[in-house]
N, C-alpha and C positions, 0 to 999 in steps of 0.2 A: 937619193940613190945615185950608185957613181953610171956612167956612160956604159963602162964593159958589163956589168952587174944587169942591166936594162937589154946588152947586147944577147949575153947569155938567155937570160928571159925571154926575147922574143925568138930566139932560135927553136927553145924546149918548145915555146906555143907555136911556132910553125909546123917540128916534127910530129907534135903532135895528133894533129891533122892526118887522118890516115884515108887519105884524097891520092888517085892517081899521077896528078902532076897538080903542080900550084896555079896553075892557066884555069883548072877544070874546077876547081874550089873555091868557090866568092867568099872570103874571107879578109873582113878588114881590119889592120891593126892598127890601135889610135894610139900615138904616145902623148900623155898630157900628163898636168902636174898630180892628178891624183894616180898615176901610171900606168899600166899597158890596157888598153882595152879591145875586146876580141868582137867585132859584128860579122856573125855569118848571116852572108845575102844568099847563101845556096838553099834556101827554103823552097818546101813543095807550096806549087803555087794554090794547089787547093784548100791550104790552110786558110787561106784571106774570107775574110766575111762576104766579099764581091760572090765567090765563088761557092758558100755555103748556101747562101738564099739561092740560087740559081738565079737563071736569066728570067728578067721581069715582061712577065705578059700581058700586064694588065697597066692602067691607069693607074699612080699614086696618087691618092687625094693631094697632098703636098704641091705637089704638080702643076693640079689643077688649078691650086689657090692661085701656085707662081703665076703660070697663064693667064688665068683671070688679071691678077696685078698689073702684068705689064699688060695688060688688055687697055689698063686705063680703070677696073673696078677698085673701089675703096673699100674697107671694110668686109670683106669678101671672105662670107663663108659657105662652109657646103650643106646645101638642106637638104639633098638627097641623092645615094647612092646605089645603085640597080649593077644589076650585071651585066647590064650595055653600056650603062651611063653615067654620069658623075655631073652633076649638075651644083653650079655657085651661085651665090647669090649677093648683090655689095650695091653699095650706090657709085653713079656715077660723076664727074667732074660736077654737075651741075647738081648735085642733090638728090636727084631721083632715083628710084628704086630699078633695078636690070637685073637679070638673069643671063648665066650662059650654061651652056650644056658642052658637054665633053663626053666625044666617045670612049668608052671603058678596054682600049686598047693601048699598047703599047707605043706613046709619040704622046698620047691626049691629045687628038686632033679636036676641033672643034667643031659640033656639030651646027 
């Protein structure tokens, strides 16, 4: 593709845009060798998955496991889950068998 040809092109993809000023419109244009590519950043932010689960109230097991790990537990998994609590279970540096508990809030504090 010549230069003006590309020039033309990205002009028609910017009129396109029927946005009040080009300031107001996240719109990015890539030019590369497979040629013009369009990314609009002006998405509603509630589309994002962050936004669709809503804000997290409770303990992820996930979480918990993290915690536990850097707690220093090996092999750490969760034997049981309550609606207060979240409790791991893993052995420790030395071999032996530990337990920790986690409260079933938001942070996973540790009980």
């Amino acid at each position: 593709m010549n230069i003006a040809f590309k020039a033309v092109l990205l002009s028609s993809v910017i009129a396109s845009f029927a946005a009040p000023s080009i300031a107001d419109a996240q719109v990015e244009l890539r030019l590369g060798p497979g040629g013009v590519e369009v990314q609009n950043h002006d998405r509603n932010r509630y589309d994002d998955r962050y936004y669709e689960r809503g804000p997290r109230r409770r303990c992820d097991p996930r979480d918990a496991l993290d915690n536990a790990r850097d707690a220093g537990l090996r092999r750490a998994q969760i034997i049981r889950e309550t609606p207060r609590s979240i409790t791991v279970q893993g052995f420790t540096r030395s071999g032996r068998p530990d337990r920790m508990s986690f409260a079933n809030v938001r942070g996973c504090p540790e009980i």
